[in-house]
Biopython code that builds the backbone (N, CA, C, O; Angstrom):
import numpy as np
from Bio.PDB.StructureBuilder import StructureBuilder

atoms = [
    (1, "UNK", "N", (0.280, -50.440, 25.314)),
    (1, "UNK", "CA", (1.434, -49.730, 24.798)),
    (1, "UNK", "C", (1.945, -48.769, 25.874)),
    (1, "UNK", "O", (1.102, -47.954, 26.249)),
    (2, "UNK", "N", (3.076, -48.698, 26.413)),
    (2, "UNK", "CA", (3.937, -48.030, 27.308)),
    (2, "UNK", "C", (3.759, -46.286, 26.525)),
    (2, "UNK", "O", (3.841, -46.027, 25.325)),
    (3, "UNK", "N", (3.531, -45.422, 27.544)),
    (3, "UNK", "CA", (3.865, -43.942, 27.147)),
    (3, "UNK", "C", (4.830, -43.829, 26.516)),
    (3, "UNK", "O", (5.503, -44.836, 26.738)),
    (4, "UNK", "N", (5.473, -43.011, 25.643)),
    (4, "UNK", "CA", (6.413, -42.708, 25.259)),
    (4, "UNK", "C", (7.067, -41.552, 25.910)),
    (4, "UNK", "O", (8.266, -41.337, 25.731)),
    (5, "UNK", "N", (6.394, -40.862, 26.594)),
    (5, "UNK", "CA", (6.913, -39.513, 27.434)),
    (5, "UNK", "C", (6.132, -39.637, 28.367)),
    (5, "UNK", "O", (5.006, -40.096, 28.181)),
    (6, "UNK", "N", (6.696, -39.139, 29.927)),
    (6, "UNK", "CA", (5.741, -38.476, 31.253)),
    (6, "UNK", "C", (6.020, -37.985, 31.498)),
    (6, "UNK", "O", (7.234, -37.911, 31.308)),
    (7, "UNK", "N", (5.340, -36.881, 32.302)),
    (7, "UNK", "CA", (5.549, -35.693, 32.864)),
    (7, "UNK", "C", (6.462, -35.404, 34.123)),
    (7, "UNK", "O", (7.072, -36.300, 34.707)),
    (8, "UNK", "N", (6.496, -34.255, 34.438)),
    (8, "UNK", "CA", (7.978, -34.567, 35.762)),
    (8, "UNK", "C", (7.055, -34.884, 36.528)),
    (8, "UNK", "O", (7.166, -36.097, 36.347)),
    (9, "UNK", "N", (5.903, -34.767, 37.522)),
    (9, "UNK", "CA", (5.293, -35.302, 38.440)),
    (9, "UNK", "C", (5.199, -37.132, 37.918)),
    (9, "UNK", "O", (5.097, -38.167, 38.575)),
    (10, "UNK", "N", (5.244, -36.999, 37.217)),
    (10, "UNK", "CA", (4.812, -38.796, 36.814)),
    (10, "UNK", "C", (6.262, -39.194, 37.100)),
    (10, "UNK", "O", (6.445, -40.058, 37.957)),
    (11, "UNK", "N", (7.220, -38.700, 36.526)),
    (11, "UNK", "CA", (8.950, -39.476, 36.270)),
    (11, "UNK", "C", (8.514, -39.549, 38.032)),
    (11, "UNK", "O", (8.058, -40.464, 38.717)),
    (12, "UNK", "N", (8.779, -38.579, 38.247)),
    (12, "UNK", "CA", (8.985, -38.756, 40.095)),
    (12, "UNK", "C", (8.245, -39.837, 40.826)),
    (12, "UNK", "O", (9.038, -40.633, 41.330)),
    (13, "UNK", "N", (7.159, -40.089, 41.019)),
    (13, "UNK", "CA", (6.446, -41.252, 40.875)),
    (13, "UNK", "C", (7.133, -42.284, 40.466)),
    (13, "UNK", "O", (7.256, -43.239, 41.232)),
    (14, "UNK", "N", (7.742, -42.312, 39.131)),
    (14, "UNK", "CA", (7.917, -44.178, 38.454)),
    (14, "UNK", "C", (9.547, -44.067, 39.162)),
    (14, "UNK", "O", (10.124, -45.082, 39.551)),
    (15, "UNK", "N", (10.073, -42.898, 39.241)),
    (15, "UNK", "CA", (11.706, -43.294, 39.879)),
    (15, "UNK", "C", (12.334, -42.941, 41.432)),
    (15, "UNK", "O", (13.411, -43.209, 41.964)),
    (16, "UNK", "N", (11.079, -42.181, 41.904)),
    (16, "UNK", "CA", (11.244, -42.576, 43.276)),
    (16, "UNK", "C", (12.169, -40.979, 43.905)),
    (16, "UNK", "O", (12.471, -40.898, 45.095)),
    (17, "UNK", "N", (12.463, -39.998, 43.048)),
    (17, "UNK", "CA", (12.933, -38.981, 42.923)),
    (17, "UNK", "C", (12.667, -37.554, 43.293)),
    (17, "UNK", "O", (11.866, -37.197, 42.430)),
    (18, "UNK", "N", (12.861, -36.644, 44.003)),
    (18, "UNK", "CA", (12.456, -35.499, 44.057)),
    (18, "UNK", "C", (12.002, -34.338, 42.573)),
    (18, "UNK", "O", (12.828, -34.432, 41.666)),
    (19, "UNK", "N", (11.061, -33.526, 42.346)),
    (19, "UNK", "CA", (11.344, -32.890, 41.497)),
    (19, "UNK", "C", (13.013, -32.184, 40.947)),
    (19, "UNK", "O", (13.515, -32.345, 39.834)),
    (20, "UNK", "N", (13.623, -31.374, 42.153)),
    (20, "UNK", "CA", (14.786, -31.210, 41.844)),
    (20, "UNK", "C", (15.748, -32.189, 41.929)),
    (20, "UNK", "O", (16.830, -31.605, 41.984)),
    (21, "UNK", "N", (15.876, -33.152, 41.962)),
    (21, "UNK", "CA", (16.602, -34.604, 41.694)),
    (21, "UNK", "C", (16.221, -34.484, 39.862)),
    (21, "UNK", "O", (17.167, -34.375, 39.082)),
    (22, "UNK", "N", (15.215, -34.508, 39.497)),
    (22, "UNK", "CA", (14.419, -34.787, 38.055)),
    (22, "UNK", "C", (15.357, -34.055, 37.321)),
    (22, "UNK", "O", (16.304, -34.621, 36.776)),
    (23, "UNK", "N", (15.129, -32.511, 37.239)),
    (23, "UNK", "CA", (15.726, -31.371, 37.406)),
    (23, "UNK", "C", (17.602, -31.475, 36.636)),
    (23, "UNK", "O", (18.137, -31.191, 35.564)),
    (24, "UNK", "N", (17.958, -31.966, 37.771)),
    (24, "UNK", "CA", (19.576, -32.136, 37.905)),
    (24, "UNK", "C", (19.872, -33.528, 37.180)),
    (24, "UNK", "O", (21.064, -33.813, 37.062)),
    (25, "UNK", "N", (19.144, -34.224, 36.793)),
    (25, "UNK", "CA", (19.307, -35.034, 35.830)),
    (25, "UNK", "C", (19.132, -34.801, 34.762)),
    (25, "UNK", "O", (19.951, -35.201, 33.934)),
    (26, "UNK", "N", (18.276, -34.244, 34.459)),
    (26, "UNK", "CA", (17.906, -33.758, 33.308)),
    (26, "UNK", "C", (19.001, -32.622, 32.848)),
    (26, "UNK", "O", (19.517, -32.870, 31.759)),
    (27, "UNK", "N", (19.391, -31.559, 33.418)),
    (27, "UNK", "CA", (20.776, -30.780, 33.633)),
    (27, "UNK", "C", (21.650, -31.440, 33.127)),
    (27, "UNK", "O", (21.812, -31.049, 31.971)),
    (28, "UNK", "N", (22.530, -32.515, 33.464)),
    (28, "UNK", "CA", (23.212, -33.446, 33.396)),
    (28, "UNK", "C", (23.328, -34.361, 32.015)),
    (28, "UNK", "O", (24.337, -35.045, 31.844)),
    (29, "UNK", "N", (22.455, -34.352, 31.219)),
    (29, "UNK", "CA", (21.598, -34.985, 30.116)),
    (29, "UNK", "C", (21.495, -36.372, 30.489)),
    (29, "UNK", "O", (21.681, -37.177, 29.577)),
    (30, "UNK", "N", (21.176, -36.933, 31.918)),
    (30, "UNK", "CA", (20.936, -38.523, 31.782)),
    (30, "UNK", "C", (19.402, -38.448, 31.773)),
    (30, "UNK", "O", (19.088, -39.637, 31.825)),
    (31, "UNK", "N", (18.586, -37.933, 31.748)),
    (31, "UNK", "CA", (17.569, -37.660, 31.360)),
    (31, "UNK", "C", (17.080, -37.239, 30.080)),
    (31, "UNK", "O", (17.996, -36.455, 29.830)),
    (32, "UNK", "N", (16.254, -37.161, 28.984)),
    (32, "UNK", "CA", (15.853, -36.663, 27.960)),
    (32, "UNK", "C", (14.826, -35.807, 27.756)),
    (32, "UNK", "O", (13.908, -36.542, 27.392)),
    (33, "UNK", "N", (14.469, -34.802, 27.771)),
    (33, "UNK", "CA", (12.844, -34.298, 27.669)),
    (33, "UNK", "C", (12.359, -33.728, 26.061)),
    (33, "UNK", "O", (13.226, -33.376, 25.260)),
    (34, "UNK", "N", (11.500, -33.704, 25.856)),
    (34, "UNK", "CA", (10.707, -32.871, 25.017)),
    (34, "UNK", "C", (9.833, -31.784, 25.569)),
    (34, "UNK", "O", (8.897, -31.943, 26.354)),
    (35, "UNK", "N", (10.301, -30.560, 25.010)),
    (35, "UNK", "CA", (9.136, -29.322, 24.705)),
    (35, "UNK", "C", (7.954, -29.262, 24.148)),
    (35, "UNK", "O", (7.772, -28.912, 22.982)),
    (36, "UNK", "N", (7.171, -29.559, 24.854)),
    (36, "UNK", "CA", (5.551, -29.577, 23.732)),
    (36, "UNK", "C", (4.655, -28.356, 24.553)),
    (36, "UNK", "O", (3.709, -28.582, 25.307)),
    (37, "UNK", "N", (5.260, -26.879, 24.170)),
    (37, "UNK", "CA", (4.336, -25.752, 24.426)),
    (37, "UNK", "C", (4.955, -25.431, 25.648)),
    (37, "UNK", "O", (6.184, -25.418, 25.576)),
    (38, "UNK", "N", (4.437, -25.147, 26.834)),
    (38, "UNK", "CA", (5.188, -24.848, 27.823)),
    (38, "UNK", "C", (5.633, -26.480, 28.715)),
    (38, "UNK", "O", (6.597, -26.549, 29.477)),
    (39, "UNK", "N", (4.912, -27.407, 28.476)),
    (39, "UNK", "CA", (5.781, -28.810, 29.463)),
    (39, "UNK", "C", (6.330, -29.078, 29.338)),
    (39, "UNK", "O", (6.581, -29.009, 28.135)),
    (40, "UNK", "N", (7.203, -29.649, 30.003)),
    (40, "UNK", "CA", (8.332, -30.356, 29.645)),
    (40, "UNK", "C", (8.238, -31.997, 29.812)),
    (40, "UNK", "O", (7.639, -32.185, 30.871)),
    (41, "UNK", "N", (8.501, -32.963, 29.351)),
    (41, "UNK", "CA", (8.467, -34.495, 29.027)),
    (41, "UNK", "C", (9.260, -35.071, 28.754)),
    (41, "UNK", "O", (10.120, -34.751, 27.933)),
    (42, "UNK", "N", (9.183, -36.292, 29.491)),
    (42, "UNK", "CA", (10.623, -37.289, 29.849)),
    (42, "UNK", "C", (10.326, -38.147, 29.420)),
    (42, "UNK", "O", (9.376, -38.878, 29.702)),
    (43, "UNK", "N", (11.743, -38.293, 27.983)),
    (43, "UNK", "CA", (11.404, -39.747, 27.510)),
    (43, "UNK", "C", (11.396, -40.859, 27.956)),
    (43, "UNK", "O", (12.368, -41.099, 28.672)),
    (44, "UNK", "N", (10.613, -41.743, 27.816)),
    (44, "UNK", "CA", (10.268, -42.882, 28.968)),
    (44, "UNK", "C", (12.022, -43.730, 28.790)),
    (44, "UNK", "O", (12.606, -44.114, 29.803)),
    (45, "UNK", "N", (12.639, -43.902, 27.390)),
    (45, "UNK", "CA", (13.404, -44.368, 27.354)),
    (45, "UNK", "C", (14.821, -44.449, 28.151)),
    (45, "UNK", "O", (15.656, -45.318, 28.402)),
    (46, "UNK", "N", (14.581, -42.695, 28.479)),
    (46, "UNK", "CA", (15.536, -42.078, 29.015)),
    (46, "UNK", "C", (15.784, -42.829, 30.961)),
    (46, "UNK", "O", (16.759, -43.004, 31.692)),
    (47, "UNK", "N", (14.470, -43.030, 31.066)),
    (47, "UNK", "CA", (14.276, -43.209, 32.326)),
    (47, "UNK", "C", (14.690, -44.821, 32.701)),
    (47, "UNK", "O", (15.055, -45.399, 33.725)),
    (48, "UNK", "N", (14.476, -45.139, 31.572)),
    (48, "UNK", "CA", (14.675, -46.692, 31.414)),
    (48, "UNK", "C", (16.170, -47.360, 31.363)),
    (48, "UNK", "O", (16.509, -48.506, 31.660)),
    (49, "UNK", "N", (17.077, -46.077, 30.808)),
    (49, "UNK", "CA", (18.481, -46.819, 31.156)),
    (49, "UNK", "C", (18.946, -46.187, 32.135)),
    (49, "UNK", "O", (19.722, -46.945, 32.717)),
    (50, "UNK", "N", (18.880, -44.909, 32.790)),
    (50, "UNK", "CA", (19.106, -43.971, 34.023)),
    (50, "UNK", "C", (18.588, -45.546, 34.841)),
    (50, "UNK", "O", (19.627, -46.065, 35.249)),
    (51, "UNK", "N", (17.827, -46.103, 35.063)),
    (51, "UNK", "CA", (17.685, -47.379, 35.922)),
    (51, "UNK", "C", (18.530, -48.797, 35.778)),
    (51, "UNK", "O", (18.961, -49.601, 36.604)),
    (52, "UNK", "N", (18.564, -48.703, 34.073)),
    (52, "UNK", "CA", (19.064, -50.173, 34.112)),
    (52, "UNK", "C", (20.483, -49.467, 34.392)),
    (52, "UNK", "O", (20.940, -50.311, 35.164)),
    (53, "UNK", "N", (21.397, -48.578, 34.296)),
    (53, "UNK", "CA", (22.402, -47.907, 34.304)),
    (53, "UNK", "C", (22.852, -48.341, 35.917)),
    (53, "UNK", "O", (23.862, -49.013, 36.130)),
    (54, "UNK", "N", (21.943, -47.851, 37.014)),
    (54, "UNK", "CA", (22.105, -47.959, 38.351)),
    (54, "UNK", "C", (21.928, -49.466, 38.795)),
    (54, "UNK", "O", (22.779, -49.934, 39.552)),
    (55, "UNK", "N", (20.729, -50.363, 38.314)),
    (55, "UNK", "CA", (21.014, -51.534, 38.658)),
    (55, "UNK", "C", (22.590, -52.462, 38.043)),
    (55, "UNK", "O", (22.815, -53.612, 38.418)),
]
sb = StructureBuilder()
sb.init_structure("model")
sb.init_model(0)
sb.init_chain("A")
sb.init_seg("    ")
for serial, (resi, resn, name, xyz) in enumerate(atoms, 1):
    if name == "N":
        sb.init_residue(resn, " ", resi, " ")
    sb.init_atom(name, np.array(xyz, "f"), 0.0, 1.0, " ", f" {name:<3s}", serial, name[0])
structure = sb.get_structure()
């Protein structure tokens, strides 16, 4: 079963991105996150059309 959320060190990793790249997307809302306490988490979904979007 695929994560449903990763963390910004992980997004950066699966998309090839700087933290502040992450950041400014997320700004932007082509990104999605959740608040769980102080982290912040990127819906995997989110990340998934931000890609199919660019291909």
């Amino acid at each position: 079963m695929e994560p449903l959320t990763l963390t910004i060190d992980d997004t950066k990793k699966a998309i090839g991105l700087g933290r502040t790249k992450i950041y400014d997307l997320i700004g932007q809302g082509k990104l999605e996150t959740v608040k769980v306490g102080r982290r912040t988490l990127v819906k995997t979904a989110s990340i998934r059309a931000l890609v199919d979007q660019a291909a």
